[in-house]
C-alpha positions in Angstrom: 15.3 -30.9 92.0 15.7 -30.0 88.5 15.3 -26.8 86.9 11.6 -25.4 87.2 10.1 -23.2 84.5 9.7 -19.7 85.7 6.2 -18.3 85.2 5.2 -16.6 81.5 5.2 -13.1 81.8 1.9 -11.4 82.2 2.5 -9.9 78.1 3.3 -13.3 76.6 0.4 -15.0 78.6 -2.1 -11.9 77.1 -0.5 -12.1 73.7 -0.3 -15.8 73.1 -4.2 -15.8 74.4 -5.1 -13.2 71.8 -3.5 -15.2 69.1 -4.9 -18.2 69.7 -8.5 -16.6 70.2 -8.1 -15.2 67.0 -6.8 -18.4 64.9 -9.4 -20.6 66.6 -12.2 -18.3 65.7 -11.6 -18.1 62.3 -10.8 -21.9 62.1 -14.5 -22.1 63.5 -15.9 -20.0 60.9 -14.0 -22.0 57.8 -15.6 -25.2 59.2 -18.7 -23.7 58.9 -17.8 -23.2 55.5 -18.5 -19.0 56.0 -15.7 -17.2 53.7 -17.7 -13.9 53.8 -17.4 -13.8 57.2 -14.1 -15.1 57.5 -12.7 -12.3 55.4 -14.6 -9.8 57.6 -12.9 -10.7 60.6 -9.4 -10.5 59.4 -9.9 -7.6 58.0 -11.5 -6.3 61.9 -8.7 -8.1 63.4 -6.2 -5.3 61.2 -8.2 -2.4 62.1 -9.4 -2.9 65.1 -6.2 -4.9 67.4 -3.3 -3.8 65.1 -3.3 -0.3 66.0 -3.3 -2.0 69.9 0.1 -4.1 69.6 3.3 -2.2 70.2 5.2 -2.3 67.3 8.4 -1.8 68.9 8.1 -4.8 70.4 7.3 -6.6 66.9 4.0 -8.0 68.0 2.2 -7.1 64.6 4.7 -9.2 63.0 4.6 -11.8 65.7 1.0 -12.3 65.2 0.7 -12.1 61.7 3.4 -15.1 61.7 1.8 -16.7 64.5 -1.7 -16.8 64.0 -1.6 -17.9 59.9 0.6 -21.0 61.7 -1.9 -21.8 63.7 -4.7 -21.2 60.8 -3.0 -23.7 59.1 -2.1 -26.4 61.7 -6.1 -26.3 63.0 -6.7 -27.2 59.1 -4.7 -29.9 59.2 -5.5 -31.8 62.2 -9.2 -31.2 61.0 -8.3 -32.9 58.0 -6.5 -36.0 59.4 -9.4 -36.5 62.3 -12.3 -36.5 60.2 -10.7 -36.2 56.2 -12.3 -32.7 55.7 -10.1 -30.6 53.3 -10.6 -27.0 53.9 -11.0 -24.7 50.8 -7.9 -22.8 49.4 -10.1 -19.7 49.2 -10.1 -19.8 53.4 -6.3 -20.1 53.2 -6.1 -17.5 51.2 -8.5 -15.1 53.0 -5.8 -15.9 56.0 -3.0 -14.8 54.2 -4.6 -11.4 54.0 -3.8 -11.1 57.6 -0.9 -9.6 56.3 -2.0 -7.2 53.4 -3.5 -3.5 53.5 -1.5 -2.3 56.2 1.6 -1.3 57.2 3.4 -4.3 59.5 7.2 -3.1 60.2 9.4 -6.5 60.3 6.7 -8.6 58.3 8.3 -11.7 57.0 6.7 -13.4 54.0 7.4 -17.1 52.3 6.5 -19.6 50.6 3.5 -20.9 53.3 2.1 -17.5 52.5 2.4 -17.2 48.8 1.1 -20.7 48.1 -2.3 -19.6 48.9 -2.1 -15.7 46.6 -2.2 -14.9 43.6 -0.2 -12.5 41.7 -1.7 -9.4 41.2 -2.6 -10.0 45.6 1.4 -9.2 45.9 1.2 -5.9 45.4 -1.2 -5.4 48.4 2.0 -5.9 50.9 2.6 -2.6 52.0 5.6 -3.1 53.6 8.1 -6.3 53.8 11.2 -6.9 55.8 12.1 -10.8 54.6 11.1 -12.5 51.7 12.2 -16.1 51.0 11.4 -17.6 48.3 12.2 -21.5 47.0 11.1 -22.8 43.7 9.1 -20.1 43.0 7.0 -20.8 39.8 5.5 -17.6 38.8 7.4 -15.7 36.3 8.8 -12.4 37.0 7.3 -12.5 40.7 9.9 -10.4 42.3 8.3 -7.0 39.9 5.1 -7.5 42.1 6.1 -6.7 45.5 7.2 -4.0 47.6 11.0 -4.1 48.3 12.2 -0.7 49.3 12.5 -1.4 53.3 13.8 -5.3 52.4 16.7 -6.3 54.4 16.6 -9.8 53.6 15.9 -11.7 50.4 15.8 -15.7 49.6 15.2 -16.5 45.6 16.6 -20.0 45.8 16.9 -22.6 42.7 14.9 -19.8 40.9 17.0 -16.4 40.4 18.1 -15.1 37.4 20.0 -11.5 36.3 16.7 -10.3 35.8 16.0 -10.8 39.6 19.0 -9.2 40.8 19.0 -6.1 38.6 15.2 -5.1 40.6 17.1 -6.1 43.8 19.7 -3.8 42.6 17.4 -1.0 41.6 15.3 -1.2 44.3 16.8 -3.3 47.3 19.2 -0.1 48.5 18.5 -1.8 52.3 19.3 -4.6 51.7 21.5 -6.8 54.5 21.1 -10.5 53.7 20.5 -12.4 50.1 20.5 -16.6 49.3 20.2 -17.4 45.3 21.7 -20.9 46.4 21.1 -23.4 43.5 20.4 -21.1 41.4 22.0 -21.6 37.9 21.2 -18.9 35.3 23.0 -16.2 37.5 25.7 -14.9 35.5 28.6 -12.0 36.3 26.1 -9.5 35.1 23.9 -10.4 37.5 26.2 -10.0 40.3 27.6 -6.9 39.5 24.1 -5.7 39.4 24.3 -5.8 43.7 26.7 -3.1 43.3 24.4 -0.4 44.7 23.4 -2.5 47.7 26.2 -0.9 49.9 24.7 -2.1 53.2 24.9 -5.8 51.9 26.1 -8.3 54.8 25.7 -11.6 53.8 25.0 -13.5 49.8 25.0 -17.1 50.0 24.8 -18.6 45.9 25.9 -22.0 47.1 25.9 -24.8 43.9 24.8 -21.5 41.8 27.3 -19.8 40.0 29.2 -22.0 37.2 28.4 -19.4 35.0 30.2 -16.9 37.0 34.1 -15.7 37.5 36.6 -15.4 39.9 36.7 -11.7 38.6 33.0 -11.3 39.1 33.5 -12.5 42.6 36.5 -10.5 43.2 34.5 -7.2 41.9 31.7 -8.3 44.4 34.3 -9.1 47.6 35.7 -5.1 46.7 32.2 -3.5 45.9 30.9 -4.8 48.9 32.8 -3.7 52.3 30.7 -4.4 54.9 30.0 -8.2 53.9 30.6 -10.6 56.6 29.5 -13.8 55.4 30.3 -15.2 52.1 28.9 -18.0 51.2 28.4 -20.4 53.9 26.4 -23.4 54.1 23.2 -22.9 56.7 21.0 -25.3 55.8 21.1 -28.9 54.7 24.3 -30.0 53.8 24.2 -32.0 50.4 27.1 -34.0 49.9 29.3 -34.2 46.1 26.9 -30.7 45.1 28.6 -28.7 47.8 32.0 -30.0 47.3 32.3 -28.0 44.1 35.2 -25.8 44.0 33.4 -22.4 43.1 35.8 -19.4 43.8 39.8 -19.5 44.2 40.7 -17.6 46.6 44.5 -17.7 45.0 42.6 -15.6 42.1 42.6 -12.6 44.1 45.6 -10.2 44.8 46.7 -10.4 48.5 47.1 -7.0 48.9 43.1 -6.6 48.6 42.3 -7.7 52.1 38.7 -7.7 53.1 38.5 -7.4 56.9 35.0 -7.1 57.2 34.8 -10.9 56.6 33.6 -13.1 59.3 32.4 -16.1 58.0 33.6 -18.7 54.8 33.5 -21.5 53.3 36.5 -23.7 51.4 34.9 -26.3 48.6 36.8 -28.4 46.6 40.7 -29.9 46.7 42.1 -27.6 49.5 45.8 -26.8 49.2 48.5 -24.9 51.1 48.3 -22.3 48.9 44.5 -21.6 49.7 45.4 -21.7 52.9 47.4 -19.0 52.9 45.5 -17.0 50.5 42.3 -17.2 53.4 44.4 -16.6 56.5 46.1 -13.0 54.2 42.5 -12.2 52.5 40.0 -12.2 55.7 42.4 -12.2 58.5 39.0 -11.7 60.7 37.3 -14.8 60.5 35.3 -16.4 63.7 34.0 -19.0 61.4 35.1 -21.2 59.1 33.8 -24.3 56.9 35.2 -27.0 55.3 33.2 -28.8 52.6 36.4 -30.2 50.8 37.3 -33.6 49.3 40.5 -33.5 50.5 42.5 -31.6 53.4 45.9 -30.8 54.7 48.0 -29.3 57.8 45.6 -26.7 59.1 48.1 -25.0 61.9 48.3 -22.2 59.3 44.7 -21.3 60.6 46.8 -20.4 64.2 46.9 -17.2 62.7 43.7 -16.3 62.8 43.1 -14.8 65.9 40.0 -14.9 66.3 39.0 -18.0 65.0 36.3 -19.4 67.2 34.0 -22.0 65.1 34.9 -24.9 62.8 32.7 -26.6 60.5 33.8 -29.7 58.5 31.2 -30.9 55.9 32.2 -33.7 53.3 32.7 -37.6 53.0 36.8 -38.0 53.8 38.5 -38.5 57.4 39.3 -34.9 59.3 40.3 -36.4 62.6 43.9 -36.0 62.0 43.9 -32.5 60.4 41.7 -31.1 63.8 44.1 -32.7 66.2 47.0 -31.1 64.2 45.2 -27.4 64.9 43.5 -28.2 68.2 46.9 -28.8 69.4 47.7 -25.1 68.8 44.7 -23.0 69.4 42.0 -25.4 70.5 41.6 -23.6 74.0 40.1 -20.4 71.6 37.7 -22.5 69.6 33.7 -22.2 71.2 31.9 -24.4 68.4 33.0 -27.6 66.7 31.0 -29.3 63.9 31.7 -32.0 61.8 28.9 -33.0 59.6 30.1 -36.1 57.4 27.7 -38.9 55.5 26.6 -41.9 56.8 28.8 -43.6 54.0 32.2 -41.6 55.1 35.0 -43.5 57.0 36.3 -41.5 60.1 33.7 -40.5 62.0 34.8 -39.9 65.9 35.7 -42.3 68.5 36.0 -42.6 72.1 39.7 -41.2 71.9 38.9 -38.4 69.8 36.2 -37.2 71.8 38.9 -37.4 74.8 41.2 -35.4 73.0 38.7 -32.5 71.7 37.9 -32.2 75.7 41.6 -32.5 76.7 42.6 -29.1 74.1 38.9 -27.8 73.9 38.3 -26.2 77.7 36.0 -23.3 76.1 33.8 -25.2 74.1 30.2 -24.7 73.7 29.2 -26.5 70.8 30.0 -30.1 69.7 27.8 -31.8 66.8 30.0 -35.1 65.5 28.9 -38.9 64.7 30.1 -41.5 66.9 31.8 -45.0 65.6 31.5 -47.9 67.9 34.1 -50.3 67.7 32.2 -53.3 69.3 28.1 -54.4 69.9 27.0 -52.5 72.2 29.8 -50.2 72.8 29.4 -47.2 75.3 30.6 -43.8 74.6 31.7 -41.6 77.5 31.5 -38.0 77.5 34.3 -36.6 80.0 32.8 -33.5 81.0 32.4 -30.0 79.3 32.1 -27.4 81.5 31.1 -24.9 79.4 29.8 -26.8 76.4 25.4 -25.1 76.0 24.7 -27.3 72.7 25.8 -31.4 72.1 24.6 -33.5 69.2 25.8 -36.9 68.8 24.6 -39.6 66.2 25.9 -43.0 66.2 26.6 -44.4 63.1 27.5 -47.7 61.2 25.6 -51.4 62.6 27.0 -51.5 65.7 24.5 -50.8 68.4 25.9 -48.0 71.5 24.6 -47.0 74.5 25.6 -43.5 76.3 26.8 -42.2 79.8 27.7 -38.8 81.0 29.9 -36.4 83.1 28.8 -33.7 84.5 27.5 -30.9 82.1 26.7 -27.9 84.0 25.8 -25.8 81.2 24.6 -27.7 78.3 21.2 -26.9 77.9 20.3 -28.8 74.1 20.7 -32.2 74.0 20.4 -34.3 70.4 21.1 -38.0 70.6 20.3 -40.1 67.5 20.5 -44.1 67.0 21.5 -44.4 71.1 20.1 -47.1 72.9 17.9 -47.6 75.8 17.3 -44.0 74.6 14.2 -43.6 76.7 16.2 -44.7 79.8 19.1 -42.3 79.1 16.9 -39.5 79.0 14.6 -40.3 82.3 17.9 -40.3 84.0 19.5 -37.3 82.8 16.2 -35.1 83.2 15.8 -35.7 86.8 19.3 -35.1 87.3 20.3 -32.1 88.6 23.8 -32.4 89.6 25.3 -32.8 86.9 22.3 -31.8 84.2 21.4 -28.5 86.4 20.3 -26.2 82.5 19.4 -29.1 80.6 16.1 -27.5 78.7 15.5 -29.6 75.6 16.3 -32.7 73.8 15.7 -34.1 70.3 15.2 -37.1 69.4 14.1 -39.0 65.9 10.3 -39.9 65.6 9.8 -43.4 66.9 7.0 -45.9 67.1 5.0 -47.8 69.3 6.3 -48.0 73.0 9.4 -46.6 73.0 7.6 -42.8 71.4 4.9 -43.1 73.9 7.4 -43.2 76.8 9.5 -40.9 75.3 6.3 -38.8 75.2 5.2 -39.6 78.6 8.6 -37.3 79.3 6.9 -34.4 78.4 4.0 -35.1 80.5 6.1 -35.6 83.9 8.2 -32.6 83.2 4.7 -30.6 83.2 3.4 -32.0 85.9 6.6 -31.4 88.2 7.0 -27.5 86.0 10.3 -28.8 85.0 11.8 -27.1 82.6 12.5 -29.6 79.9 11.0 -30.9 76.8 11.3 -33.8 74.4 10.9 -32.7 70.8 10.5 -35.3 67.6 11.5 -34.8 64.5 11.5 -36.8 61.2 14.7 -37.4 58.1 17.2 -36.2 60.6 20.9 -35.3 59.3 23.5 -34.6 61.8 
């Protein structure tokens, strides 16, 4: 038999009832159109169960997160079953579920802020996360409380203004993203400088009005930063290709060791190379998002070197083998993320040879290229490999067939056909599928999504321990 689910604990069961309770009676009270008493029972909701949830455990947090989610989602089926629009004034008393008391780990975005206004910032007493995108009301960050903020999104929208308050009064902070945003200059970076705990700053496509030297100041200033610029979200190809610090600009003899994690844009060269390996001689992972590469076996040096990322539009197949050669038995997670238009995307030899030099491996996104109708890719099998995602690409049509996979537990296939066959098998299979939890696959139509739905069902009627999980503009 396949995996079964093991029962909820008692606490989630309790919690996850108390939530929904909660959610669904206020949605009851908005379709009745009562904002009076809506507001009322948030605000008994705060004072009456807050005080009851164990903060340690984050459930104040939790259920402030959980239950405007739910708020929302109740609105929204109401409004595609029977095209009733609830008010923004009974979004906005839900929001409140956050405000006038102290919520340690509170995390606050955009869902939330599109309902407030701005003089209803200042009524969070206490915030741990802020994201931010787009944000169109001027001078926003002045509003809200940011003493005990750790992490801080202000993306497309940041300016030096922004980052001297974050400076001034953002001493805690750990994490901040001003990606895309293009008024930062070297004044506003060297504004962070009293943010000594600061981990990880991501201005991705943001800074082509700041130097090398700013950059250098920041990589000195700022010891215990691990990750520097990365890409984490959706990959944009040509905008993330631009070259935006030379790591040949700084002396070698600065080494940053707390470095984990960094990305190379632009023309790559030896030189750079060599710069990276000398600079942050610590790195786990590493990204490509280059329009051109070269011998990588200079990278052997990086001991421990565990995840590669390759984002862009050019061929990297011959680069990898070169390194995998040399150290591929030390890599866990291999990604490489390329456009539908790029030439080189993998084939059935190159996913033989990343299994042949990649025994440790536990996570493998790449595109597949079939070479005739109907080809079949077959994946040898990964012992240790938790995480697989695997889109076919180009006209030709592909099928798929398996090894065993002892551990992989997340499962993406894209553009695989039958796909709803594939999967019946696998999930049933517990030989060689014995941790196999979920699997993704792109919103379909007609038959083929009700079967793939009709997954789901059998899995909870047999308690499996599986799940089929749509999703919509999908990017590999």
């Amino acid at each position: 038999m396949p995996k079964l689910k093991q029962p909820t604990s008692l606490q989630e069961l309790v919690f996850d009832f108390i939530v929904n309770h909660c959610a669904n009676y206020c949605h009851q009270l908005s379709l009745k159109g009562d904002l009076e008493k809506l507001r009322q029972t948030i605000t008994e909701i705060k004072t009456e169960l807050f005080p009851w949830l164990p903060p340690i455990l984050g459930q104040p947090s939790e259920f402030c997160e959980n239950f405007f989610e739910i708020f929302l989602l109740r609105g929204y089926d109401t409004l595609k079953s029977s095209n009733i629009c609830r008010p923004i004034a009974h979004n906005r008393a839900a929001a409140e579920i956050m405000m006038d008391v102290e919520i340690p780990g509170l995390i606050c975005s955009d869902l939330h802020l599109e309902y407030l206004d701005i003089r209803d910032y200042r009524r969070f007493k206490i915030l741990d996360a802020l994201k931010m995108y787009d944000f169109p009301v001027f001078q926003a960050l002045d509003y809200f409380p940011l003493e005990n903020l750790t992490e801080l999104w202000m993306i497309n929208w940041c300016t030096n203004h922004e980052l001297e308050i974050v400076g001034s009064r953002c001493r805690k902070l750990k994490i901040l993203n001003i990606s895309y945003s293009r008024n930062v200059t070297d004044d506003g970076l060297r504004a962070l400088r009293p943010c000594a705990d600061l981990r990880v700053i991501h201005f991705r496509c943001s800074v082509s009005k700041v130097t090398n030297d700013a950059i250098n100041e920041l990589l000195s200033t700022h010891t215990k930063l691990e990750e520097f610029n990365t890409i984490s979200v959706k990959y944009l190809p040509g905008r993330d290709e631009i070259r935006i610090y030379d790591p040949c600009s700084r002396r070698q003899t600065l080494v940053c060791p707390s470095v984990k994690r960094y990305c190379i844009r632009g023309a790559v060269w030896s030189s750079d190379l060599n710069a990276i390996v000398t600079l942050f001689p610590n790195l786990t992972n590493l990204q490509f998002c280059c329009r051109s590469l070269i011998d990588l076996r200079v990278l052997q040096n990086l001991k421990n070197l565990k995840v590669l990322c390759f984002l862009g539009i050019h061929s990297v197949i011959i680069y990898i083998e070169q390194l995998l050669t040399v150290i591929g038995e030390n890599i866990s997670v291999i990604e490489i993320k390329m456009s539908s238009t790029a030439v080189g995307h993998l084939t059935q030899n190159d996913v033989n040879f990343v299994h042949k030099f990649c025994k440790n491996i536990q996570e493998f996104v790449f595109s597949y290229r079939p070479t005739i109708r109907m080809d079949k890719l077959l994946m040898p099998s990964f012992m240790k490999l938790k995480k697989l995602s695997i889109e076919r690409c180009f006209m030709l049509t592909a099928t798929i067939e398996f090894q065993e996979m002892p551990e992989l537990e997340d499962l993406t296939l894209v553009n695989f056909e039958p796909i709803v066959d594939i999967i019946s098998s696998i999930m049933l299979d517990n030989i060689r599928f014995g941790k196999l939890k979920m699997f993704h696959s792109m919103i379909l139509e007609g038959k083929e999504h009700q079967r793939l739905n009709g997954l789901n069902q059998i899995a909870k009627e047999m308690n499996i321990d599986f799940s089929v999980v749509f999703f919509g503009d999908f990017e590999l």
